[in-house]
C-alpha positions as CSV (number, residue, x, y, z in Angstrom):
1,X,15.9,7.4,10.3
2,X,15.4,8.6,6.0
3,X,14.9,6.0,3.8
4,X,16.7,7.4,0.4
5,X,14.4,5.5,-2.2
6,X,14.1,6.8,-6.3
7,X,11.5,8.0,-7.6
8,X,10.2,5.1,-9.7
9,X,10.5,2.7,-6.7
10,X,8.9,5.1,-4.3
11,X,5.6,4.9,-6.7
12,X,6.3,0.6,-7.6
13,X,6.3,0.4,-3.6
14,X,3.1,2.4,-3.3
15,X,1.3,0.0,-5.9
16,X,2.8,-3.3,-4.7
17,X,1.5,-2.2,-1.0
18,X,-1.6,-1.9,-1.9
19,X,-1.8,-5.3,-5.0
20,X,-0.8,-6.6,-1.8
21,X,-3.9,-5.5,0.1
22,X,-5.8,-6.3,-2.6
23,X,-4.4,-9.8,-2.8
24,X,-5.1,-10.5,1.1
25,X,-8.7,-9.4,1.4
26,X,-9.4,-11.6,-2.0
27,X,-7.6,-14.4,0.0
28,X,-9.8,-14.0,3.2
29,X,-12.5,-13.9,1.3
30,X,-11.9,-17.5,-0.8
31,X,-12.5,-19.8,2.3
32,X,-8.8,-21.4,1.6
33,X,-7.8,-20.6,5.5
34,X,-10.3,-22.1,8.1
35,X,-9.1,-19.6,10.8
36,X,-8.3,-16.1,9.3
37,X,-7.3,-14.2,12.2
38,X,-3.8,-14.3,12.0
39,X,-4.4,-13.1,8.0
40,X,-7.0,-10.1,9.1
41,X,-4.1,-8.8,11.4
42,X,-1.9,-8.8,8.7
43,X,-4.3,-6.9,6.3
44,X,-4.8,-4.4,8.7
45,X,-1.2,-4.0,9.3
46,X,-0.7,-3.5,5.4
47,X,-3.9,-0.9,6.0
48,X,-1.8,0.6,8.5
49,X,1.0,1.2,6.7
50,X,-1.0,1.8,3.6
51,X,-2.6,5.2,5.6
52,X,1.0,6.0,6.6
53,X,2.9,5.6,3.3
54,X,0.0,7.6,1.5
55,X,0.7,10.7,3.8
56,X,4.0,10.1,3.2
57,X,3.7,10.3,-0.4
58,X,1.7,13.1,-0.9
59,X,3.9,15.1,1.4
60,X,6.7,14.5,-0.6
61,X,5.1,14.4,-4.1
62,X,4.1,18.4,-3.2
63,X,7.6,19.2,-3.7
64,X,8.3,16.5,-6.2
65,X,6.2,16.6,-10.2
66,X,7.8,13.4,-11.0
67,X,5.7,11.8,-9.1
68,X,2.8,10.5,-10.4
69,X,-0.6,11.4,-8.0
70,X,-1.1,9.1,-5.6
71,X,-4.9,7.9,-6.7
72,X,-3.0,6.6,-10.1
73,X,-1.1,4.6,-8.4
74,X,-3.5,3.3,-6.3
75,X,-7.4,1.9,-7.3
76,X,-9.7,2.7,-4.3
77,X,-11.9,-0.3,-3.4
């Protein structure tokens, strides 16, 4: 299966993936949940998929200058 995605929402879903990862491990981290399992599976799914969509990415932005490099897009922690 392709996904046909634009440009500028290739890179917006690049960032939001990982503000999303960045949001979770704050979450787990603030002692709002009592039982964070269910939460740390989820952050490393969004890891998971974070390591897969930056391969992704830099395969495709090789062949593509409109894209912005990925470390812009993304702030390593």
């Amino acid at each position: 299966m392709k996904l046909e995605i634009s440009e500028q929402y290739f890179m917006l879903l690049v960032s939001a993936l990982n503000d999303a990862i960045t949001y979770n491990e704050k979450f787990l981290s603030s002692e709002t949940v009592k039982d964070v399992s269910d939460y740390e599976e989820h952050l490393l799914c969004l890891e998971s998929c974070q390591g897969w969509l930056e391969e992704e990415y830099n395969r495709i932005a090789k062949e593509n200058e409109n894209l912005l490099p990925y470390d812009k897009l993304v702030r390593r922690r």
